[in-house]
Backbone as numpy.savetxt, mean C-alpha at the origin, in Angstrom:
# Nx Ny Nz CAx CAy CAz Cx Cy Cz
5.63 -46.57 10.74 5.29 -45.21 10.41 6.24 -44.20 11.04
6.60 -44.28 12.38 7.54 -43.47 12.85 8.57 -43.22 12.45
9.55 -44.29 11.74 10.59 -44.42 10.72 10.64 -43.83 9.15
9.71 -43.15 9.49 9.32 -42.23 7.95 9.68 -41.19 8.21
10.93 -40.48 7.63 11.53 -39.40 7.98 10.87 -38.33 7.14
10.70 -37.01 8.00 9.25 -35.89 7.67 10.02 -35.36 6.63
9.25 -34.93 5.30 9.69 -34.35 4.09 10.56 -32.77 4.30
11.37 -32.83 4.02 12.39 -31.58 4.45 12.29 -30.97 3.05
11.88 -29.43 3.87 12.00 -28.42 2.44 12.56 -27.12 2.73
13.57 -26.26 2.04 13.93 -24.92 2.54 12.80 -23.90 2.76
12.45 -22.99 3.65 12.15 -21.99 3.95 12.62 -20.98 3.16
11.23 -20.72 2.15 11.69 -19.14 1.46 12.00 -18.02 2.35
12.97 -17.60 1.39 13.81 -15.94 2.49 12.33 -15.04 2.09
11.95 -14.18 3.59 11.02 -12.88 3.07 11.48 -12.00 3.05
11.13 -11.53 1.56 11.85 -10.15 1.43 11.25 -8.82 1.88
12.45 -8.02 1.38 11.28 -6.62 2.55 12.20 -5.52 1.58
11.71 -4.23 1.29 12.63 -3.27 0.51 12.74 -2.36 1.68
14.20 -1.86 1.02 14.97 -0.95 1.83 14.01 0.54 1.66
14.92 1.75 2.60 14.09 2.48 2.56 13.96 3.41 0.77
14.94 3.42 0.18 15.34 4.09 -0.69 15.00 2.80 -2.27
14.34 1.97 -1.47 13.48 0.77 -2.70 12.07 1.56 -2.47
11.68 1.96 -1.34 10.24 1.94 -0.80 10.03 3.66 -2.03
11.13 4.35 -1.26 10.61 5.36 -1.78 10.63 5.97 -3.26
11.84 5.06 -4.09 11.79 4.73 -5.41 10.49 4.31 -6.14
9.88 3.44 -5.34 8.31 3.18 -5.66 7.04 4.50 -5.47
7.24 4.37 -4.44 6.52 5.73 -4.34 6.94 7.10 -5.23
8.12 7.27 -5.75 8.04 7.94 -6.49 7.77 8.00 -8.03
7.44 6.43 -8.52 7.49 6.25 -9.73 6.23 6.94 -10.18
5.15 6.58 -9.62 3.40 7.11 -10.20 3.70 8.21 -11.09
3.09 8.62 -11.96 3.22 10.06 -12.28 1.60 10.69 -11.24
2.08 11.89 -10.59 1.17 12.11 -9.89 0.42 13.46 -10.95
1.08 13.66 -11.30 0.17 14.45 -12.73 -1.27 14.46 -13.35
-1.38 12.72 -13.03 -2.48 12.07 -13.53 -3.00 11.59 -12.17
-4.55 11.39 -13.00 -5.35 10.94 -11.51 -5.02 9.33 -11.34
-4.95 8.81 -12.54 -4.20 7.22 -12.06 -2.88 7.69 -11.05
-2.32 8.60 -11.32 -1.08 8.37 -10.57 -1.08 8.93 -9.16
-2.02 9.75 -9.16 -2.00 10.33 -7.51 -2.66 9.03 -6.99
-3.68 8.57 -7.16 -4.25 7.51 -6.75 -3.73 6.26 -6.40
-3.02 5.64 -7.50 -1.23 4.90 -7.52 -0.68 5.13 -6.28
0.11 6.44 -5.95 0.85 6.70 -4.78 0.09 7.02 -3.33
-0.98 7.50 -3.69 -1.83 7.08 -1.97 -2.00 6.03 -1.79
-2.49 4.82 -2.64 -2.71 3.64 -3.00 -1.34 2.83 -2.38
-0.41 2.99 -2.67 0.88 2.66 -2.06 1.63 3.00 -0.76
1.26 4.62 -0.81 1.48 4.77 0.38 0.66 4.65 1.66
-0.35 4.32 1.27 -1.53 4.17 2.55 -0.68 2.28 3.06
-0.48 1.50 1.81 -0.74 0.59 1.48 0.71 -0.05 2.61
1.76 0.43 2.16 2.91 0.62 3.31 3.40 1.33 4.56
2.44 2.23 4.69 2.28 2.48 6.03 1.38 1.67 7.11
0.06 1.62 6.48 -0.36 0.76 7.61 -0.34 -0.72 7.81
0.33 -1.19 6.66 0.37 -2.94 6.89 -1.11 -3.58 6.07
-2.04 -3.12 5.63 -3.16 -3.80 5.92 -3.01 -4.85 4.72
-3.54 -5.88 5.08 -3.85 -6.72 3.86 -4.17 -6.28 2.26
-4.02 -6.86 1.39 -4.08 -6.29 -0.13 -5.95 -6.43 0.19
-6.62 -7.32 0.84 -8.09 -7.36 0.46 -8.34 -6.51 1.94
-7.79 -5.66 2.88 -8.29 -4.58 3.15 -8.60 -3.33 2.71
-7.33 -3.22 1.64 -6.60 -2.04 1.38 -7.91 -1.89 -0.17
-8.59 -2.82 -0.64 -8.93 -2.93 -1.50 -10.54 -2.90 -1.04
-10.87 -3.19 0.06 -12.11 -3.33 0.35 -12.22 -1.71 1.01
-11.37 -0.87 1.33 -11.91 0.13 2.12 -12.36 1.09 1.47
-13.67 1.95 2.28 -14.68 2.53 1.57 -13.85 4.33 1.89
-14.44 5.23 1.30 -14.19 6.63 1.48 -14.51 7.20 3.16
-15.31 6.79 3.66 -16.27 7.05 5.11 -14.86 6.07 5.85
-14.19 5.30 5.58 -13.73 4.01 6.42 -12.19 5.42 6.67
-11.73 6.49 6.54 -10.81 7.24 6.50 -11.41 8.81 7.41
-10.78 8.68 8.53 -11.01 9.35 9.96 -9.54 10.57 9.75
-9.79 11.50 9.26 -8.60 12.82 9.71 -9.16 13.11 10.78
-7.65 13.62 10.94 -7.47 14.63 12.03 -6.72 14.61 13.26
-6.83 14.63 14.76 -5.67 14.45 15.31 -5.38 13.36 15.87
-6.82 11.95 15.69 -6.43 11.08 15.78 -6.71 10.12 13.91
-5.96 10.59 13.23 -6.14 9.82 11.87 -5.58 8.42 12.00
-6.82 7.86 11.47 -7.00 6.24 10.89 -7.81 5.64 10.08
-7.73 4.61 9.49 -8.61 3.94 8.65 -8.89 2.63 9.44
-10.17 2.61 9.08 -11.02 1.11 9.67 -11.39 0.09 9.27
-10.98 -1.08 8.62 -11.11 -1.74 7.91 -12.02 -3.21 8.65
-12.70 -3.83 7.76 -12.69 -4.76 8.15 -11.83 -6.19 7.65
-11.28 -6.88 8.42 -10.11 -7.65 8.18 -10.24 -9.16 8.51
-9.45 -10.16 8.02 -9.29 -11.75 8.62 -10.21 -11.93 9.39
-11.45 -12.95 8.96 -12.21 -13.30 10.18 -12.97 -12.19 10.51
-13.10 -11.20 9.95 -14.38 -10.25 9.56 -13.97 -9.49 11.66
-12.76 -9.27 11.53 -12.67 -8.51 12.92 -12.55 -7.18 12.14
-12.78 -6.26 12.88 -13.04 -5.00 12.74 -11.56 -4.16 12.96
-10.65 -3.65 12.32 -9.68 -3.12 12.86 -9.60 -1.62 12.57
-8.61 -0.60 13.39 -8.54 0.50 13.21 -6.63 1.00 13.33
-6.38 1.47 11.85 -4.65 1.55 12.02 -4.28 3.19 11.83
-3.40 3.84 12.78 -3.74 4.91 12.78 -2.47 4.87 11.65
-2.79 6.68 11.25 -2.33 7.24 10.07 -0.78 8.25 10.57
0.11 8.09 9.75 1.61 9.23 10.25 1.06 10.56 9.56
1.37 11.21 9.76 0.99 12.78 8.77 0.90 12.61 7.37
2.20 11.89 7.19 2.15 11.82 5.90 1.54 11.15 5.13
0.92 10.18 5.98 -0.13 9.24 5.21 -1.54 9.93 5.38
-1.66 10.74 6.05 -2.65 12.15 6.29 -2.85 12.82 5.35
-1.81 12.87 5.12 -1.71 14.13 3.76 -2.19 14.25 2.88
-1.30 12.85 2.28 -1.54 12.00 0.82 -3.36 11.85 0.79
-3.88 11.16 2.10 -5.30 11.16 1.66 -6.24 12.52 1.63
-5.43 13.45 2.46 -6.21 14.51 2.53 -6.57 14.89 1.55
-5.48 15.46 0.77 -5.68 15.37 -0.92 -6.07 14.32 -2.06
-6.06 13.45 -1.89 -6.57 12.15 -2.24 -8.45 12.49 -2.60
-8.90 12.48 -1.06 -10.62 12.96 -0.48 -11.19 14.02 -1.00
-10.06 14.70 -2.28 -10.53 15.75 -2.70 -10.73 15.75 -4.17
-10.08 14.69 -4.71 -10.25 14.41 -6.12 -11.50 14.10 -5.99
-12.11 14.02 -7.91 -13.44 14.00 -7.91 -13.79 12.38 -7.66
-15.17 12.34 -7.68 -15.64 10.99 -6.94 -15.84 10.69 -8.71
-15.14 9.52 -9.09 -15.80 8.43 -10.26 -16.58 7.80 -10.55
-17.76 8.17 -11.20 -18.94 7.52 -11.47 -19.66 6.85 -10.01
-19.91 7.95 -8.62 -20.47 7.54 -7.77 -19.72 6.89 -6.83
-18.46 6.65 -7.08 -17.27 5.30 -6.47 -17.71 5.70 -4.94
-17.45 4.30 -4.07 -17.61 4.70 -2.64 -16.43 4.02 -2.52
-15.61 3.47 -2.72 -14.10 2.63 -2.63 -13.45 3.52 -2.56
-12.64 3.79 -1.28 -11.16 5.18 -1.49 -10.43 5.03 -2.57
-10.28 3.67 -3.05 -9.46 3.66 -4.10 -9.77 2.58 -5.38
-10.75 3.86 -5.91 -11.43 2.82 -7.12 -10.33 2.63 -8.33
-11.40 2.28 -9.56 -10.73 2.11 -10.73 -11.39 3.19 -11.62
-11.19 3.45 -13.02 -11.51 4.52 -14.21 -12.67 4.24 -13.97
-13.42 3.34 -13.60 -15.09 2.34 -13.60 -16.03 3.25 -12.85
-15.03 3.59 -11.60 -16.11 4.09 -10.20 -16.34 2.46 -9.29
-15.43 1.42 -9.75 -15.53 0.28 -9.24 -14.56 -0.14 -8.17
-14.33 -1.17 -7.53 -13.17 -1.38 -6.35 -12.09 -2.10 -7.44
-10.79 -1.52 -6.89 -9.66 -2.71 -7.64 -9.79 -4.00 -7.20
-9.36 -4.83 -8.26 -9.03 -5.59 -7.82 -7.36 -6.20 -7.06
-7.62 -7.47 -6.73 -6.47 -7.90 -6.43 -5.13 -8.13 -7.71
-5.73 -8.69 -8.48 -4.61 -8.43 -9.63 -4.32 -7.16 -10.25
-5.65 -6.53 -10.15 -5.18 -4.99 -10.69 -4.56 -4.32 -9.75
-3.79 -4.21 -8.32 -3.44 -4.03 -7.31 -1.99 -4.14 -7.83
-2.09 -5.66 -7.95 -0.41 -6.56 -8.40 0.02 -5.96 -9.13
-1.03 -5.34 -10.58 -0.39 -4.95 -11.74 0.23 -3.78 -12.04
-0.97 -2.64 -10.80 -0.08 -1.23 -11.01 1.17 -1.49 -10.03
1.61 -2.34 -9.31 2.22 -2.68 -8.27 4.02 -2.63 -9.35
3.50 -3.88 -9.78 4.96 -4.27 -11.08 4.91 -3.15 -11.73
3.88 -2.40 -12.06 4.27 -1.22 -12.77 5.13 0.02 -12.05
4.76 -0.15 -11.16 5.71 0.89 -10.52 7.06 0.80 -10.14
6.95 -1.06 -9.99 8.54 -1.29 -9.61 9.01 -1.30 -10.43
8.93 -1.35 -11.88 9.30 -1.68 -13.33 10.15 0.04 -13.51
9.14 0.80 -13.04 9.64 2.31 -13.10 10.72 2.84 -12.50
10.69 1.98 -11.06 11.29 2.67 -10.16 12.58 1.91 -10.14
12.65 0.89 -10.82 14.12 -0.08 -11.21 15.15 0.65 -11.55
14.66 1.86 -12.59 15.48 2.45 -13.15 16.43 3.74 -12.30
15.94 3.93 -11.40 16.38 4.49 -10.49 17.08 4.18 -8.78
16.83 2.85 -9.39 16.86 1.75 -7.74 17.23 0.31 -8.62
18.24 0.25 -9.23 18.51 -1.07 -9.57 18.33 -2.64 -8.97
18.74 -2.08 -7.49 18.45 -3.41 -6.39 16.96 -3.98 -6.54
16.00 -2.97 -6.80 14.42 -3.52 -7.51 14.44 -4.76 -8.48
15.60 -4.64 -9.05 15.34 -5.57 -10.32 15.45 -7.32 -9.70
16.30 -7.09 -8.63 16.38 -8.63 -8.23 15.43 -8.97 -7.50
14.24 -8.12 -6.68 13.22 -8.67 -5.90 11.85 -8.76 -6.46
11.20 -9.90 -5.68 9.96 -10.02 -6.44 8.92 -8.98 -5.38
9.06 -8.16 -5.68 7.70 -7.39 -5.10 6.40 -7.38 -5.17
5.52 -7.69 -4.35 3.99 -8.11 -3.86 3.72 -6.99 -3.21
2.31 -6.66 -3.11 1.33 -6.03 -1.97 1.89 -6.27 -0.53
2.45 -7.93 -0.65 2.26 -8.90 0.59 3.91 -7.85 1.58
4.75 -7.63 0.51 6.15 -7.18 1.16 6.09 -5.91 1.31
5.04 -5.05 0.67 4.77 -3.36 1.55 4.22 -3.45 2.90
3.69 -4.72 3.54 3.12 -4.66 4.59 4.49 -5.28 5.93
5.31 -5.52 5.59 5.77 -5.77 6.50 6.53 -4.37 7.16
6.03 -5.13 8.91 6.21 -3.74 10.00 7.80 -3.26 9.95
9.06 -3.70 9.99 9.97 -2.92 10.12 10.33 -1.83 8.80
9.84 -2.18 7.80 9.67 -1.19 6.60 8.83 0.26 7.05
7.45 -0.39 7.23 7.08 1.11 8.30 7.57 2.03 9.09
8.32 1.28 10.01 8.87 1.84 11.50 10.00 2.93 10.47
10.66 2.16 9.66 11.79 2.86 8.99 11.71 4.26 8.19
10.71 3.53 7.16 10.08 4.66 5.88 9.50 6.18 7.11
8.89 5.54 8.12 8.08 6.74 8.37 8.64 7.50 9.73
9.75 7.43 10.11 10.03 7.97 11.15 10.91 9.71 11.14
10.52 10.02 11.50 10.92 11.41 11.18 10.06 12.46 10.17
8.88 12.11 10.21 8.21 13.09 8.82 7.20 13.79 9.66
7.01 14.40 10.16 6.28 15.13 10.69 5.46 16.10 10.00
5.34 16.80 8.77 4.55 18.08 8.44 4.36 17.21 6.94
2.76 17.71 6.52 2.61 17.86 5.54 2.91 19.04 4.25
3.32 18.66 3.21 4.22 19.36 2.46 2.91 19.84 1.62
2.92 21.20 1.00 1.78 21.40 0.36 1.93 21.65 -1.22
């Protein structure tokens, strides 16, 4: 048995978008529309704080704390309780966000047309939709496979959000 040499397989590369991929996305939504403001808080909450696609999807309206210590509270992996604080600008976006009308009763920050929670594929789908948009303006989009899973990684954060200090009105 020891003479059984262990099955060797390459290690997928993880990808991560640059800052000017990130914000190509974020700018695709049309924010015009309430799908689309929703879209881009939805995204931008979604890459600022890292959280899992089934946090980001499970969190309720009450689970979103302004002010001078802003954060959202999710519950996460193993049902631990977490709290990720917010940059201004991810302040912002929800501030105005908390002000659109509530959908058929919705308690999900970020429902669907339903008043229901997204799902995970419906997550994925406005997801490709946006990168599909934002290709056209960010060509390097076209070669990566973009997930929920690659807005969460931390040096994309540190990057996208450093220097933004004021909300824009």
């Amino acid at each position: 048995m020891l003479a059984i040499p262990s099955k060797r397989h390459d290690k997928r590369q993880v990808h991560f978008l640059t800052r000017p991929e990130i914000e190509a996305v974020l700018a695709a939504p049309d924010r015009t529309t309430w799908l689309g403001r929703r879209d881009h808080t939805l995204l931008l909450v979604a890459a600022q704080t890292g959280l899992r696609l089934s946090e980001l999807t499970g969190l309720d309206r009450d689970a979103v704390h302004l002010g001078s210590d802003a954060h959202v509270r999710c519950v996460g992996k193993g049902r631990k309780e977490r709290t990720t604080p917010l940059t201004t600008l991810a302040r912002c976006a929800l501030q105005a966000w908390l002000k659109e009308p509530l959908r058929k009763g919705a308690t999900a920050l970020f429902p669907n047309v339903h008043g229901s929670r997204l799902s995970a594929d419906s997550v994925q789908s406005l997801l490709g939709k946006h990168v599909r948009v934002a290709h056209k303006s960010c060509p390097s989009l076209k070669a990566k496979s973009v997930s929920p899973h690659v807005l969460s990684i931390p040096p994309l954060r540190a990057v996208l959000f450093e220097g933004r200090k004021s909300c824009r009105s």
